[in-house]
C-alpha positions in Angstrom: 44.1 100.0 113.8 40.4 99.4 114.0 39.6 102.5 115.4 40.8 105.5 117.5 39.4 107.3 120.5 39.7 110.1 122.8 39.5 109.0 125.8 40.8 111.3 129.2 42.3 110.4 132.0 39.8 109.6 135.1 37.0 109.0 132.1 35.1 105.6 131.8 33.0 104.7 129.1 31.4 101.7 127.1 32.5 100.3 123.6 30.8 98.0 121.7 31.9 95.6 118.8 29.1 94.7 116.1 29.5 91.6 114.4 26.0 91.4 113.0 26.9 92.3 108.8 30.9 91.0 109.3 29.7 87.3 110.5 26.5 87.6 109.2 24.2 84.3 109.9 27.6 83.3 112.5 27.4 84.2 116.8 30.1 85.1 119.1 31.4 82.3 121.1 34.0 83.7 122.9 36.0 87.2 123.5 39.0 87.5 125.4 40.1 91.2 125.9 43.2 92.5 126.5 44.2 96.0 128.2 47.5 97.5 128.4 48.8 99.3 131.7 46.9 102.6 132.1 43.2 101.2 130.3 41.1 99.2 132.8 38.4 96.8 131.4 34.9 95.5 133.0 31.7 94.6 132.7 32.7 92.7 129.7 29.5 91.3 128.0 28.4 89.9 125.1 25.7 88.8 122.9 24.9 86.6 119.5 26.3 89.7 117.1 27.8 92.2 119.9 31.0 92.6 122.6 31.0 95.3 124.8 33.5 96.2 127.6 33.4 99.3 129.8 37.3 101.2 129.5 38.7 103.8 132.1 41.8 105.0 131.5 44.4 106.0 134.5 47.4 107.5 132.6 48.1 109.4 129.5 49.4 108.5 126.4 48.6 106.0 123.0 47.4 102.9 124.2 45.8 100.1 122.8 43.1 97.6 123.6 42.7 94.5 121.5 40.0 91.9 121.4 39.9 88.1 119.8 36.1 87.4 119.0 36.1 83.8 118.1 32.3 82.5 116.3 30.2 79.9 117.0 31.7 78.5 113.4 35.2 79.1 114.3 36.3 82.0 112.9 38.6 84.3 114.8 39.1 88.3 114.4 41.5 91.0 116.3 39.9 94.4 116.6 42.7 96.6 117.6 41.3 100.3 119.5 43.8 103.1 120.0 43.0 105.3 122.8 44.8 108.9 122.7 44.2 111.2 125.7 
C-alpha cells in the first residue's frame, strides 16, 4: 500500500499524486483511476508532474483506490491508497 487514510463516511476530499522527483525530467500522459464500491471519484485532473482526484466515501470499511500514471516516456506506476473509516 502506497498510503493510508481516514476518510468518514459522507466526507469528500482531494488527493494528489506528485511525480515531480519519482519521474524526474518525464510528464504524465495518462491516469486512469479506479474506485471500488463505497469511494466515488471526480474532478480527476492532472498536470506535467501531478494527479489529483476528489474521493467521497458512501460506506464504511477498508477500501482501496488505485491509479495507473503512465509518462510521456512510457513508463507505467500503480499507486495503491487504503481508505479506513
Amino acid at each position: 500500500m502506497d498510503a493510508e487514510f481516514v476518510l468518514q463516511v459522507g466526507e469528500k476530499y482531494d488527493y494528489t499524486i506528485d511525480m515531480s522527483s519519482k519521474w524526474a525530467g518525464d510528464t504524465i500522459a495518462s491516469v486512469v483511476w479506479t474506485f471500488p464500491t463505497g469511494l466515488t471519484g471526480s474532478a480527476q485532473t492532472n498536470t506535467a508532474t501531478t494527479a489529483t482526484t476528489w474521493i467521497e466515501r458512501t460506506v464504511s470499511g477498508s477500501l482501496v483506490v488505485s491509479a495507473l500514471l503512465t509518462s510521456a516516456a512510457g513508463r507505467k506506476e500503480v499507486v495503491n491508497w487504503m481508505f479506513k473509516g
